[in-house]
Structure formats: C-alpha cells, structure tokens
C-alpha positions in Angstrom: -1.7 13.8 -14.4 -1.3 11.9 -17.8 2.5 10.8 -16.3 1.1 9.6 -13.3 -2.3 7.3 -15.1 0.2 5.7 -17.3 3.2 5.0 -14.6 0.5 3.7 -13.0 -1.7 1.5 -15.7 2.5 -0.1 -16.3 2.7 -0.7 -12.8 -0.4 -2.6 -12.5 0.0 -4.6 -16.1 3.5 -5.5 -14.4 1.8 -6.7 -11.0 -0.8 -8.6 -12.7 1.3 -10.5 -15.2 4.6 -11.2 -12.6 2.1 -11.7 -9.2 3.5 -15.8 -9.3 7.1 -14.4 -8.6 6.2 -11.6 -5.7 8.8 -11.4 -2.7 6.9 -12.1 0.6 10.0 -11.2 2.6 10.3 -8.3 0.4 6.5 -7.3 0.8 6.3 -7.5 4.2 9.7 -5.4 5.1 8.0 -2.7 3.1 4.8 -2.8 4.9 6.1 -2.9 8.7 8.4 -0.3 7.5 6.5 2.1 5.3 3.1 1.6 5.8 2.8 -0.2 9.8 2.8 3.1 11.5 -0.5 4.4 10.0 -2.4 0.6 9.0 -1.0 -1.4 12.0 1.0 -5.2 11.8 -3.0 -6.3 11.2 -4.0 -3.5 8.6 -6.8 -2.6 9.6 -5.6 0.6 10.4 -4.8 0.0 14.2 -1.0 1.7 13.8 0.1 4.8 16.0 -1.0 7.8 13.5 -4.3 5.8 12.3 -6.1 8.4 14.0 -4.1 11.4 13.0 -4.9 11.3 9.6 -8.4 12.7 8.0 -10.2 10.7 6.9 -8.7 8.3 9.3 -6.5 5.3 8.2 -9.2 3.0 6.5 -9.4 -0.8 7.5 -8.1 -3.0 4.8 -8.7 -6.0 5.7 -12.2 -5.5 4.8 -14.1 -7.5 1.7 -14.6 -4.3 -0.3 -10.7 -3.4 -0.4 -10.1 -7.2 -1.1 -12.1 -6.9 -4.0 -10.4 -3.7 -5.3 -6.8 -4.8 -4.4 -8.2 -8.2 -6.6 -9.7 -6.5 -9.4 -6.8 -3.6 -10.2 -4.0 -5.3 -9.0 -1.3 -2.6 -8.7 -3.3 0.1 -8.7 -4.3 0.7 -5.3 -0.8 0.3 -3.9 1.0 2.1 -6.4 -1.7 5.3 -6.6 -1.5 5.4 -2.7 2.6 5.4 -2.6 2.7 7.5 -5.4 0.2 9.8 -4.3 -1.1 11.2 -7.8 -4.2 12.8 -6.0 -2.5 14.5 -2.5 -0.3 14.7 0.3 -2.4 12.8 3.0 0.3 10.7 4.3 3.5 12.9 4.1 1.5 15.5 5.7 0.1 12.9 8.5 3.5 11.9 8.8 5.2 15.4 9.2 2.7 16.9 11.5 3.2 14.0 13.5 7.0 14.2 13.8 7.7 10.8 11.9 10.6 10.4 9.3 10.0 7.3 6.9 13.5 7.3 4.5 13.0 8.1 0.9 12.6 4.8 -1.1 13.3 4.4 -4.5 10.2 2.3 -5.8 10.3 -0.3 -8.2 7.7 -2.9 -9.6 8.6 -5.4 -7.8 8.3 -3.4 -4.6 4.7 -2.7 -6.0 4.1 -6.4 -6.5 6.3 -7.5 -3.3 3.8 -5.1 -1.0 0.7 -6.1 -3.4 0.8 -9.5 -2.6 2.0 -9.3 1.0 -1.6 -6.8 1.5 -3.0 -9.8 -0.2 -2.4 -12.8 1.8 -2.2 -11.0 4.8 -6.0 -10.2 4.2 -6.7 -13.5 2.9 -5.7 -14.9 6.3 -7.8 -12.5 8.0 -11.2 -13.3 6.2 -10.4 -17.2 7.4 
C-alpha cells in the first residue's frame, strides 16, 4: 500500500508541474480506447458496460469530479488505472467478455488522459 501512495503522490507532482505540455491526441486515444467502453465518448458514464459495473460507472462530467480532478491532479486518474484499492474494472471487464491490451503507463499517459478528462469536461459545463 505504501508503493502504491507514493507511485501515486510522483504521479500527481509530475501531472501538476508538466500539465502545460499534456498530449491531447495522446489523451484522448487513451480514453476512447481504455476507458470509452465503461464512461462513454461524453463521460458521463453512457459507454456499453456503464451499467454492468457496481456501483455503476459514475458521471464525470459533473462539478464535484471537476473539482477533484482540479484539486489532486493526477490522482484520480492514476489511483483508478492503477487500482490500488480493487478490481472493479478488470472484473467488470472480464465478466463482460471485453479484452482491453495491457498498457504500459507512463506519466505522460497520466497527464495526456488527465488533461483530455479535463477539457472534455470543461466543454461540457459551457
């Protein structure tokens, strides 16, 4: 558990302090690719296996998540992908017969999908 809070404190200092040079293109490959089929091209968790998980895929384009995605940058992407606390989303994905490729993670990937979430949700409140 100690491993995972500090992989994940260096993920977010590295987010916060490099958001200027984030990969849109990159961001949003990752999303439709990785995270699409539960949160939906909108992500507000409208995607095939939304509803297949429990609790059910959450809604992120809501101003609560904004404000959490805004005040630990990092965080909240990298803790979901890395999954310190469960197996929600491989299990969703297994039971449901879907096969997402491994993916080797970097911080720019974190900070790529971070900021993708992050204008995609801006647009939304608009």
């Amino acid at each position: 558990m100690k491993t995972s809070l500090i992989v994940l404190m260096t993920v977010a200092l590295s987010i916060q302090t490099t958001h200027v040079f984030a990969d849109n293109t990159n961001g949003k490959n990752l999303y439709v690719q990785r995270c699409a089929v539960c949160h939906g091209p909108d992500i507000k968790g409208t995607g095939p296996l939304a509803h297949k998980s429990n609790p059910p895929t959450p809604d992120l384009t809501t101003p609560a998540f904004k404000k959490r995605l805004n005040d630990y940058p990092g965080v909240i992407v990298s803790s979901i992908i890395l999954r310190p606390n469960g197996d929600l989303i491989p299990k969703t994905l297994r039971e449901n017969g879907v096969k997402i490729p491994p993916h080797a993670w970097s911080v720019s990937d974190f900070r790529d999908l971070n900021q993708y979430m992050n204008d995609v949700i801006s647009k939304k409140q608009h």
